[in-house]
NULO-889974 format. One line per 10 residues: number of its first residue (from 0); their letters; for each residue x, y, z of C-alpha. Coordinates in pm, 1 decimal. Each point is the difference from the previous one (the first is absolute). Last residue first. Example, Ala and Ser with C-alpha at 12.3 -4.5 7.8 and 13.67 -1.06 7.14 Angstrom:
2
1) sa) 1367.0/-106.0/714.0  -137.0/-344.0/66.0
REM end
This chain:
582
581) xxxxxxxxxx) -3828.7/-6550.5/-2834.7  291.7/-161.6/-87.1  144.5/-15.1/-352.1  120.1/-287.9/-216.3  124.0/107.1/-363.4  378.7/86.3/3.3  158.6/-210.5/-267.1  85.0/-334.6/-131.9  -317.0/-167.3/20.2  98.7/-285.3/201.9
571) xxxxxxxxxx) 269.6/273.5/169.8  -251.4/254.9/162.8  -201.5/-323.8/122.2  252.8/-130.8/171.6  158.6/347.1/127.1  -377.2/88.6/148.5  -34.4/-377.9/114.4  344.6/62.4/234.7  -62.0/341.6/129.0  -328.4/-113.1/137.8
561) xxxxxxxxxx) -374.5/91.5/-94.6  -140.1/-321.0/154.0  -232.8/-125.4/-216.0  -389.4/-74.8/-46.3  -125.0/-217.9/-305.6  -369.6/-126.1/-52.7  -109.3/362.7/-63.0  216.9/77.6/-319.7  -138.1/284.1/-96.0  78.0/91.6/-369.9
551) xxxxxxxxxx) 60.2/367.7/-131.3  -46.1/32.2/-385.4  156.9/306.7/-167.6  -68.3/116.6/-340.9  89.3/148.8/-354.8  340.7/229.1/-14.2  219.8/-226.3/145.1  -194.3/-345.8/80.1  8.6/-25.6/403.1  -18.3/-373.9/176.1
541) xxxxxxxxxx) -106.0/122.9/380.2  37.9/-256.8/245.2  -141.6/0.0/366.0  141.4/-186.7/371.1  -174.5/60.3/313.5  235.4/3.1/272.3  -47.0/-218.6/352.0  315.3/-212.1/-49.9  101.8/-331.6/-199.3  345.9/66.2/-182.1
531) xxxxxxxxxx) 46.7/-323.2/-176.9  -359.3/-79.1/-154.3  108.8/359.2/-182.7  328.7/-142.7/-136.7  -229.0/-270.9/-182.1  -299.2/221.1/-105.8  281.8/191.8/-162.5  179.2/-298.0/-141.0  -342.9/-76.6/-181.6  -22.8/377.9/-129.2
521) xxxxxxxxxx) 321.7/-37.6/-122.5  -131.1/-273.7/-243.2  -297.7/125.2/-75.4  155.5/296.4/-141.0  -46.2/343.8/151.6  292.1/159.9/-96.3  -69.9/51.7/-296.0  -328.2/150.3/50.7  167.4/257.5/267.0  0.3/-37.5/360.4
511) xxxxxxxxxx) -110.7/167.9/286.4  35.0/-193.0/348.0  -201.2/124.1/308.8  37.1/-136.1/331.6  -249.4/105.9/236.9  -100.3/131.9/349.7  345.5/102.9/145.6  23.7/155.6/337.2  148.8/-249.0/185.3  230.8/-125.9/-240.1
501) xxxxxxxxxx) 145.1/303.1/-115.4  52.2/114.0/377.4  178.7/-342.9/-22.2  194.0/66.5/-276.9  123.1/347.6/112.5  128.3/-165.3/307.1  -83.6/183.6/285.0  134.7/266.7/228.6  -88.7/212.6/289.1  8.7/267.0/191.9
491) xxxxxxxxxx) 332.8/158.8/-158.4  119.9/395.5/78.5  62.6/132.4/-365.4  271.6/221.2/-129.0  -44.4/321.4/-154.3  265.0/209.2/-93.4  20.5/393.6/181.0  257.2/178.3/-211.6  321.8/87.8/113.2  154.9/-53.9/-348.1
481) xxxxxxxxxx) 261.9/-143.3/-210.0  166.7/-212.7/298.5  285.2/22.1/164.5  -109.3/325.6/114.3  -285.9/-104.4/134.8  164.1/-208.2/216.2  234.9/221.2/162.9  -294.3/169.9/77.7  -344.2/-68.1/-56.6  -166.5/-299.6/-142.8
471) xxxxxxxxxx) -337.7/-16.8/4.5  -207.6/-304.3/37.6  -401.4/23.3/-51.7  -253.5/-241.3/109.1  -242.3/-183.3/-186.2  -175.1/-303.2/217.1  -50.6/-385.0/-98.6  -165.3/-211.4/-244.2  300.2/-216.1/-180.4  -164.0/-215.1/-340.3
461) xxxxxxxxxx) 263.0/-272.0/-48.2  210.9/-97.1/-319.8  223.2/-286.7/93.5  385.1/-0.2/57.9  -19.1/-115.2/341.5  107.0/232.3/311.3  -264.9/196.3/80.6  -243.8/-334.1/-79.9  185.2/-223.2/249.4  38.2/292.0/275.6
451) xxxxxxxxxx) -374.8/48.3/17.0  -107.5/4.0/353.6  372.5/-1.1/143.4  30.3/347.1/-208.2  -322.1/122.3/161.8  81.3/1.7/295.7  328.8/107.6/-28.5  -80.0/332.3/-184.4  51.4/27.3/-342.7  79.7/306.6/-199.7
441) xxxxxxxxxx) -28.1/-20.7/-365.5  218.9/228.1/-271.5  -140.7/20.8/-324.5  53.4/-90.2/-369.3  -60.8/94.0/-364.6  -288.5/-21.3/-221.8  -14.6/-367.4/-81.2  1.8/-75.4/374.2  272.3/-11.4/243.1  -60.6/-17.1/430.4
431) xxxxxxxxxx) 371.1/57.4/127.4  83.3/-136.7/316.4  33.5/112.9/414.5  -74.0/-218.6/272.3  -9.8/103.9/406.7  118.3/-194.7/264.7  -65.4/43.5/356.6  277.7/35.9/239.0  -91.0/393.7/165.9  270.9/123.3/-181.2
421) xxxxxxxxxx) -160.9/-94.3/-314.0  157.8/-308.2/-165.5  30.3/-71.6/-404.4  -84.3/-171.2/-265.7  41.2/24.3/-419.9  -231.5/-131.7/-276.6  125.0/123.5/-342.6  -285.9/-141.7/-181.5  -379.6/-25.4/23.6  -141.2/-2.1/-317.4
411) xxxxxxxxxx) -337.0/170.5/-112.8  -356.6/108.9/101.1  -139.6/347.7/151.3  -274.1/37.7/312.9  22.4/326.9/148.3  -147.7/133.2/306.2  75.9/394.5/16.9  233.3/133.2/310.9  146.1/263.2/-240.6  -169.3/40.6/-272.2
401) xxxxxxxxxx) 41.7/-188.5/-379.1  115.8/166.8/-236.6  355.8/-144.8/-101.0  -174.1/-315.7/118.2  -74.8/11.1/-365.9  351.0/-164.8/-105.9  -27.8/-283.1/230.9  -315.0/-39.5/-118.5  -332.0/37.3/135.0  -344.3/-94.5/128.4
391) xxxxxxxxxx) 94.9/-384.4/-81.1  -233.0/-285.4/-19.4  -180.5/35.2/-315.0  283.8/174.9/-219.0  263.3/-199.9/116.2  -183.3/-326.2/-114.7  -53.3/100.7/-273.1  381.9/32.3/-72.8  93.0/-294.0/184.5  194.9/-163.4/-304.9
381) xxxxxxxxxx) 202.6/314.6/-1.3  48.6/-68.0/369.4  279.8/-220.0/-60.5  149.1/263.1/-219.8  133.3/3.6/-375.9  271.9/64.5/-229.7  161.9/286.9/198.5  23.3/-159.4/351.2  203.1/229.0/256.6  377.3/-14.0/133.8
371) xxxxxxxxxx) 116.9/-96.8/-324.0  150.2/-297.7/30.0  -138.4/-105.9/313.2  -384.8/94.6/-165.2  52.6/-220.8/-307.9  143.8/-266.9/252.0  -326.4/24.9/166.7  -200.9/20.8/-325.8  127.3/-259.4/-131.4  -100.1/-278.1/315.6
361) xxxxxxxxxx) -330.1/160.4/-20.9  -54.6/-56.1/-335.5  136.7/-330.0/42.9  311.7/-74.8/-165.7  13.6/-143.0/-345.8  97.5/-296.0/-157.1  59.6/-23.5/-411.5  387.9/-114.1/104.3  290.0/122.7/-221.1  302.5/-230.4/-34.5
351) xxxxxxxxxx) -64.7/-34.2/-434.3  -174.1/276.6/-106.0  209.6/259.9/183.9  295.9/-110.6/-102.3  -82.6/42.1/-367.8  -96.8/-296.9/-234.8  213.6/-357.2/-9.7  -62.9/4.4/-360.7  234.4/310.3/-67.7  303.7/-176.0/191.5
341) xxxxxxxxxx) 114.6/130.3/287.2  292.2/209.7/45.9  182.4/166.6/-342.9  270.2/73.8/-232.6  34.2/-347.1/-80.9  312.8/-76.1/281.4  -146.9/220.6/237.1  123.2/359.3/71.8  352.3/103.5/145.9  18.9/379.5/-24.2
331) xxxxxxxxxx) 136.3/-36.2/350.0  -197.0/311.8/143.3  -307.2/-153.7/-230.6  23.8/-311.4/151.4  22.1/79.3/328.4  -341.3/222.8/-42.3  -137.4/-325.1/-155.6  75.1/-206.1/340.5  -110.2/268.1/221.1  -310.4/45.5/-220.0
321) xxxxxxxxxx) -63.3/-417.5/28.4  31.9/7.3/386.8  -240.2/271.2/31.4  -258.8/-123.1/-183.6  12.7/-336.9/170.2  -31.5/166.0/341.1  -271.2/224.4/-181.0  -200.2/-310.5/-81.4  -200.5/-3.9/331.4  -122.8/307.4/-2.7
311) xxxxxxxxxx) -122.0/-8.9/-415.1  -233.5/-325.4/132.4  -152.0/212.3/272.5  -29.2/322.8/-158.4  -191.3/-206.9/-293.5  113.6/40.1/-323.6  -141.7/265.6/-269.4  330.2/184.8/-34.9  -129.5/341.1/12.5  -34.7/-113.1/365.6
301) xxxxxxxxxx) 398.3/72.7/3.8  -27.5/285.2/256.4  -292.3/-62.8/232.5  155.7/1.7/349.9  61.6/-326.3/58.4  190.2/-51.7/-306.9  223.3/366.7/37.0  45.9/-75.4/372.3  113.2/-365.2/-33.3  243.7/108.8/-318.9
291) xxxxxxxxxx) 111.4/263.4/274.7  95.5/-271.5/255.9  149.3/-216.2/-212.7  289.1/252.9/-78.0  21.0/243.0/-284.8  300.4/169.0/-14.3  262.9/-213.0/-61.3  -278.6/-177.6/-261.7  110.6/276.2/-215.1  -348.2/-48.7/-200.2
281) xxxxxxxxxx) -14.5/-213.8/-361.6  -87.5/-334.2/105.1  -218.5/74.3/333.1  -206.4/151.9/-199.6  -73.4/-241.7/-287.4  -7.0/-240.5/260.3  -288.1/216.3/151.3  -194.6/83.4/-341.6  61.9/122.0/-326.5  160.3/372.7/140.6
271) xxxxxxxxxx) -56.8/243.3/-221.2  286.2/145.2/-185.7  256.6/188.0/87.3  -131.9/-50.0/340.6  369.7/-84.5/152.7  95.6/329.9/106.8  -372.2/75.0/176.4  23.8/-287.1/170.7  401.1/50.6/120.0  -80.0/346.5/127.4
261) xxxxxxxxxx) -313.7/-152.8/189.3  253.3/-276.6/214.0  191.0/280.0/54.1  -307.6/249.1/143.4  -60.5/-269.1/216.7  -301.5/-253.7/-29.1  -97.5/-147.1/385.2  -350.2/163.5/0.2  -114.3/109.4/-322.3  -61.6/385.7/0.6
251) xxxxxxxxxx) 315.3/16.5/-262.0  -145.2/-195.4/-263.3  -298.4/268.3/-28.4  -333.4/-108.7/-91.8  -149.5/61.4/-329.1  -249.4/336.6/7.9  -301.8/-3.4/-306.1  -54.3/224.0/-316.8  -295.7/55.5/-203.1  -16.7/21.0/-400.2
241) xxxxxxxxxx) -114.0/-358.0/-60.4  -74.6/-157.2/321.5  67.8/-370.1/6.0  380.0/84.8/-119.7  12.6/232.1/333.5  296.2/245.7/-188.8  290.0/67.5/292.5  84.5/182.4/309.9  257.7/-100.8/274.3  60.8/-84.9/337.1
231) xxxxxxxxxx) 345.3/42.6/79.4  284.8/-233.3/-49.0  -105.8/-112.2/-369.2  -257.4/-232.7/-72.7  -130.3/-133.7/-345.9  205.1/-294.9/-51.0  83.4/-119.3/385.5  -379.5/57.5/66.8  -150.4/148.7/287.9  -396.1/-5.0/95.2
221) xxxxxxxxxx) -200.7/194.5/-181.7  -185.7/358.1/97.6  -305.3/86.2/-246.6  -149.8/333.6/62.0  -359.5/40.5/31.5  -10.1/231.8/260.2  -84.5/-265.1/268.1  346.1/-181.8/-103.4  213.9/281.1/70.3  -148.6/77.1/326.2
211) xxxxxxxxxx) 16.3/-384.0/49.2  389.1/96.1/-89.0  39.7/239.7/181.8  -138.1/-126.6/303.2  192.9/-295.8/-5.6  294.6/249.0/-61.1  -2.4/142.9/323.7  -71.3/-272.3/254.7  339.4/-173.4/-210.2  176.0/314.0/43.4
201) xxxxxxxxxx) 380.3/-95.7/-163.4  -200.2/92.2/-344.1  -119.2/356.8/129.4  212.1/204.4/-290.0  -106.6/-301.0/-320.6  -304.1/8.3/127.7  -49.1/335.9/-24.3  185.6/29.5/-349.6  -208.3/-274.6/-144.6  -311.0/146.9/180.9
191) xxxxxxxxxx) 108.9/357.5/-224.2  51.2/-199.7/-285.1  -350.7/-205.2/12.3  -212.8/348.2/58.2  194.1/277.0/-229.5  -320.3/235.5/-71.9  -153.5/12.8/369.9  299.0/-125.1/211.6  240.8/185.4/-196.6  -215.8/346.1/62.9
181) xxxxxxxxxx) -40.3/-118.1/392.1  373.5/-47.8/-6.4  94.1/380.4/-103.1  -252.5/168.2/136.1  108.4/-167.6/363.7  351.7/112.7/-46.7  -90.3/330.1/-52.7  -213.0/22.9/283.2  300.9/-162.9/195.6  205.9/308.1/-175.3
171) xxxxxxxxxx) -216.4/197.5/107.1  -61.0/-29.2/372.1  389.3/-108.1/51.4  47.4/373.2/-125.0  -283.9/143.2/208.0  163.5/-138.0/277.5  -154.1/-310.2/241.7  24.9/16.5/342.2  56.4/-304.7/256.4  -27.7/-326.8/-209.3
161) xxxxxxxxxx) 264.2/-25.7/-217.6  -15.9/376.7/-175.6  236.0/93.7/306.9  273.1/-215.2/-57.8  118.1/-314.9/43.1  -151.2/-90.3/288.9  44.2/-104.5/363.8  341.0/-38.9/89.1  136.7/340.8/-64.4  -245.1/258.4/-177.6
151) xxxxxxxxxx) 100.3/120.2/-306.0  -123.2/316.1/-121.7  -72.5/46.7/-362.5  11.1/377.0/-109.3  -247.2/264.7/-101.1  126.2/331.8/-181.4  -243.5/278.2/68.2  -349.8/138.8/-175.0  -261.4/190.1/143.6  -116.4/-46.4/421.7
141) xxxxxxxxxx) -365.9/-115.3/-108.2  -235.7/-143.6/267.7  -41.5/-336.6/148.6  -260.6/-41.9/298.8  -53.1/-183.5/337.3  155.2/-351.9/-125.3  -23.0/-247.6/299.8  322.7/-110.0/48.0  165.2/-321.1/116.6  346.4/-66.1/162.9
131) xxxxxxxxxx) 283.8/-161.0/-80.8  288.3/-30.8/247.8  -98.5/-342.5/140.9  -23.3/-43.2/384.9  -425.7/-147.6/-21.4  139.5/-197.5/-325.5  257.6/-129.2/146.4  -159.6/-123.9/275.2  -321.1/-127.3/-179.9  278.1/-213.7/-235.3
121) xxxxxxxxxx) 219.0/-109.5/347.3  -330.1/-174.8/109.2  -0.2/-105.9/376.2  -376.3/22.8/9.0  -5.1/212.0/371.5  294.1/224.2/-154.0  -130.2/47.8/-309.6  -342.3/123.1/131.8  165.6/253.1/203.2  174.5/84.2/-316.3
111) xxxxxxxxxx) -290.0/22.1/-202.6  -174.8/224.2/327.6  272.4/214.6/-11.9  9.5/72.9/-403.9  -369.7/88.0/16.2  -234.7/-199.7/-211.8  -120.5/104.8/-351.0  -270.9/193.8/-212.4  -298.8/-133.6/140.3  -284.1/117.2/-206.2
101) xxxxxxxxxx) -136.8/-310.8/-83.6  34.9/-177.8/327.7  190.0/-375.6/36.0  -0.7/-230.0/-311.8  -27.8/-260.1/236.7  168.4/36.0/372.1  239.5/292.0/96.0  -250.6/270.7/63.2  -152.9/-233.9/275.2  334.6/-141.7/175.2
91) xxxxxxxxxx) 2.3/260.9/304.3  350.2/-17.6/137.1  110.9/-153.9/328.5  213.5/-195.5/-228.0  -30.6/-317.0/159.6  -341.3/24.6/91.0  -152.4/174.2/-317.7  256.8/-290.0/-218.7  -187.6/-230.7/191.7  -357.8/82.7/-120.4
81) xxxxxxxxxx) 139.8/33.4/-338.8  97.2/-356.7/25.7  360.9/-127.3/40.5  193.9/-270.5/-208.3  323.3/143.1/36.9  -2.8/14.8/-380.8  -384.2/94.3/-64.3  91.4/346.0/201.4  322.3/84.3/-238.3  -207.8/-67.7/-248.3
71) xxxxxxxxxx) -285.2/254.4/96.3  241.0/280.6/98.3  148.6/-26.0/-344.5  -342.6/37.9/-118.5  -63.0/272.7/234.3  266.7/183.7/-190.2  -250.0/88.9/-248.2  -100.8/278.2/193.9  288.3/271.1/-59.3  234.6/9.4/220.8
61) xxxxxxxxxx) -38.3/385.4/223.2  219.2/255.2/110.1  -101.1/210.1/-270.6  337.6/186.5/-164.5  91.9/331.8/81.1  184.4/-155.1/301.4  28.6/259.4/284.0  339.0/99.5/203.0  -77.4/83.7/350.5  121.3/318.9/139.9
51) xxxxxxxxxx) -324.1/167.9/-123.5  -238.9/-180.7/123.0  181.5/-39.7/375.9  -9.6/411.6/20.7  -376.2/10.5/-90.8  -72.7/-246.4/267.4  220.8/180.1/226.2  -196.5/311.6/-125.4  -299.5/-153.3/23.5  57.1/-87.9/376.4
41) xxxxxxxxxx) 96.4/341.2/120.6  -319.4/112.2/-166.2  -206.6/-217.0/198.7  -248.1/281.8/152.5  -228.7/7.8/-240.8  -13.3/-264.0/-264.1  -170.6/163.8/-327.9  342.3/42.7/-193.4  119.6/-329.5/14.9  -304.7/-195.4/-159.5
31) xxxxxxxxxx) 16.2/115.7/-347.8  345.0/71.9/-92.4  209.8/-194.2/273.6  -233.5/-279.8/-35.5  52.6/-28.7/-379.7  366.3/16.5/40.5  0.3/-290.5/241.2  -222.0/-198.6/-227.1  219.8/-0.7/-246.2  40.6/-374.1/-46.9
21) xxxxxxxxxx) -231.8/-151.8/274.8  -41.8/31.9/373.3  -132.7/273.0/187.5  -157.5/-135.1/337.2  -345.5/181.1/192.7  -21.7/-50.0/317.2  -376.7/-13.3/134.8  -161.6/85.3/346.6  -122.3/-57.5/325.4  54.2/122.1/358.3
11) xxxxxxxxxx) 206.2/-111.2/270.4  1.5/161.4/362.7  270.9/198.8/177.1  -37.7/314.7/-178.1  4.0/-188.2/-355.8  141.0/-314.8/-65.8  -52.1/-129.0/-391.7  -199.9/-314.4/-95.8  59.1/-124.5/-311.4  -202.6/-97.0/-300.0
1) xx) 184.9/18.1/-315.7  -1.7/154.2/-366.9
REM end
């Protein structure tokens, strides 16, 4: 309704207009409001006339409420506030902000395309001239029993059970479907991940959180193995585990090994392989280049071995050369002049060129992780573990639940960092925040990407506090995806090294060691490596005696610094994991 003022016998008086807008509202007018104005009947029935010439949707002209997302980005792109958005737009920016009203079913396809047109965003335009619409269910009711059909629906989707309307025959044989897996799941656990692994391996995102899935359920996943592994990840007997079965790692999800270079494995494992010359001696070395021997060391697959990664990578030149030289010999059924290469006393191949050096665990686990696409034999923020737990209010895999707009504060690797311009010239940073659950997209706003570009883009672990917001995909883009479901990515704030918050909010150093361990020897090279490290940190020692006591020691006149470098030191003078940080 509107003030105006109407001219009546020469003078101006008063009064209200009253405008009909909204799906249907036409209709409703004509039935309720039509009938008690006197002396407009010539009107009503133009009205009337107009109502029924024009053809009406059946579906709600309205886009449902989540589009305000969209609307959101599009806004953060140009750079704009809300405030200027309202100017620009000359629309009211209130319903759009936040989560926007509870009961708000949607926005009105005129005012999306009127704010398309001020943003410059073909997606909002689309979407405002799109031909689907959405309904509000009124009722359903019975109509018996008739032959249902797919219906294909050009350029959008597939077919009507994709999204739009669902038959009773999609209905049950999804519910089927679901029956079926949930039973495998519950009495056929480590095949049914096998097989689910073995469908999403090209989905690294995918089968990370599979396999910590996996993992969290007690079942054992190992890393691949050029004796044990065939193309797809399979089951076997866990020898430590009497009775219980564990999941080997595929061949064919290594990165860089072709389904030929797997053929000629799997032909040449008439018997186990004795180690990489071994390997390399009785394979069709036509079809196994460098590269894949690279893949299958980096990645894990002749650690049965016992060598070092480091010292089997750089013998696989050597390997090479001597299988291409027996394979010739064998096609020429020439052979050496005893019968034989070197001589018994000499000792294997391996024994004699191999180094005992190793990469760093970090070093590993990098090539680990390009050979793979994810680290299955570790984590650098395994060794964070407590760490996680003190600092962090979620995972990556927990941010599943998290609300929208809710401050989050979750540690892991940056990777995948990526840059680009808004069309207003400011940049804007995208990367993938992973964890030992799984990974997340970030969002990083120039700012704060010139604040902390050298920790975003080093391979540390970092704690990252920042925003949850959800991206949808809808469209085209949905579509290329498995679902249209909203994914939560977070907005950074800030980030710090997960060492330093560590450092800063670390009281004491704890070591607990066993009575062997505790010789007076090793507890002089402790006192040592701790004069090395001065900090702040209280340092104590617990000596335990299975099954009869526990002494805990203060040691006042030493303090520490609780850094990554004295935990590994003291972790490897007693040859296992036994400092903690408190």
């Amino acid at each position: 309704m509107r003030r105006k003022l109407f001219k009546y016998r020469g003078s101006e008086r008063p009064g209200w207009t009253v405008h009909v807008i909204g799906d249907g509202s036409s209709e409703r007018f004509l039935a309720r409001v039509a009938p008690h104005c006197i002396g407009r009947e010539v009107q009503v029935q133009q009205l009337r006339n107009y109502v029924a010439s024009v053809a009406r949707e059946t579906s709600k002209d309205t886009i449902p409420s989540e589009v305000r997302r969209w609307v959101a980005e599009a806004r953060r792109e140009r750079g704009w506030t809300w405030s200027e958005l309202e100017r620009k737009s000359g629309l009211c920016a209130r319903a759009l902000t936040g989560n926007g009203s509870a009961v708000k079913r949607g926005f009105r396809r005129s005012t999306i395309a009127q704010l398309a047109q001020t943003l410059e965003s073909k997606r909002l335009a689309e979407l405002a001239a799109s031909d689907i619409f959405w309904d509000r269910i009124v009722s359903v009711e019975p109509r018996g029993e008739q032959e249902t059909f797919d219906l294909t629906v050009e350029g959008d989707h597939n077919f009507v059970a994709d999204g739009l309307i669902v038959h009773n025959s999609h209905s049950a044989a999804y519910g089927l479907i679901t029956c079926q897996t949930a039973f495998l799941k519950a009495h056929h656990p480590v095949e049914f991940m096998a097989a689910l692994l073995t469908s999403e391996k090209d989905n690294t995102d995918k089968v990370v959180a599979h396999i910590a899935e996996a993992r969290a359920d007690g079942i054992t996943v190992l890393p691949p193995d050029v004796n044990e592994s065939d193309l797809a990840f399979g089951v076997g007997p866990d020898p430590k585990n009497p009775g219980r079965f564990l999941i080997r790692f595929g061949l064919g999800a290594i990165r860089g090994v072709g389904e030929n270079a797997i053929e000629a494995i799997l032909a040449a494992r008439n018997k186990p392989f004795a180690g990489l010359f071994d390997f390399c001696g009785g394979i069709d070395t036509r079809k196994i280049n460098k590269k894949v021997v690279e893949a299958l060391v980096t990645s894990g697959a002749f650690d049965f071995t016992g060598k070092p990664r480091k010292a089997l990578f750089e013998c696989i030149e050597a390997a090479l050369q001597q299988g291409a030289s027996a394979q010739k010999d064998r096609e020429s059924g020439q052979f050496g002049l005893f019968g034989g290469g070197a001589k018994a006393a000499d000792g294997p191949p391996e024994e004699r060129v191999f180094g005992k050096e190793e990469w760093s665990e970090r070093e590993r686990l990098a090539l680990e992780k390009q050979a793979l696409g994810f680290y299955i034999t570790g984590h650098p923020l395994a060794r964070y573990a407590e760490d996680v737990k003190r600092f962090a209010t979620h995972t990556c895999s927990s941010l599943a639940t998290a609300r929208g707009f809710e401050k989050v504060a979750v540690a892991g690797i940056v990777q995948g960092w990526r840059e680009r311009l808004t069309k207003t010239g400011k940049k804007i940073a995208f990367a993938m925040l992973e964890d030992l659950t799984g990974a997340r997209d970030l969002v990083i706003y120039e700012d704060i990407a010139q604040r902390y570009e050298s920790l975003l883009k080093g391979d540390e672990p970092v704690l990252v506090r920042g925003v949850v917001r959800m991206a949808e995909k809808f469209g085209n883009e949905a579509q290329q995806q498995d679902a249209a479901e909203p994914s939560p990515e977070i907005k950074v704030d800030e980030v710090s090294r997960l060492t330093d918050v560590r450092a800063a909010k670390a009281t004491r150093v704890e070591l607990k060691l066993s009575a062997e361990q505790a010789t007076s020897e090793k507890l002089a090279e402790l006192k040592s490596l701790f004069g090395k490290f001065p900090g702040s940190c209280a340092t104590s020692l617990s000596i335990v005696l299975p099954g009869a006591s526990e002494t805990k020691i203060a040691i006042k006149s030493l303090r520490v610094a609780p850094s990554d470098d004295l935990l590994a030191a003291v972790d490897r003078l007693f040859g296992g994991k036994v400092a903690q940080v408190r």
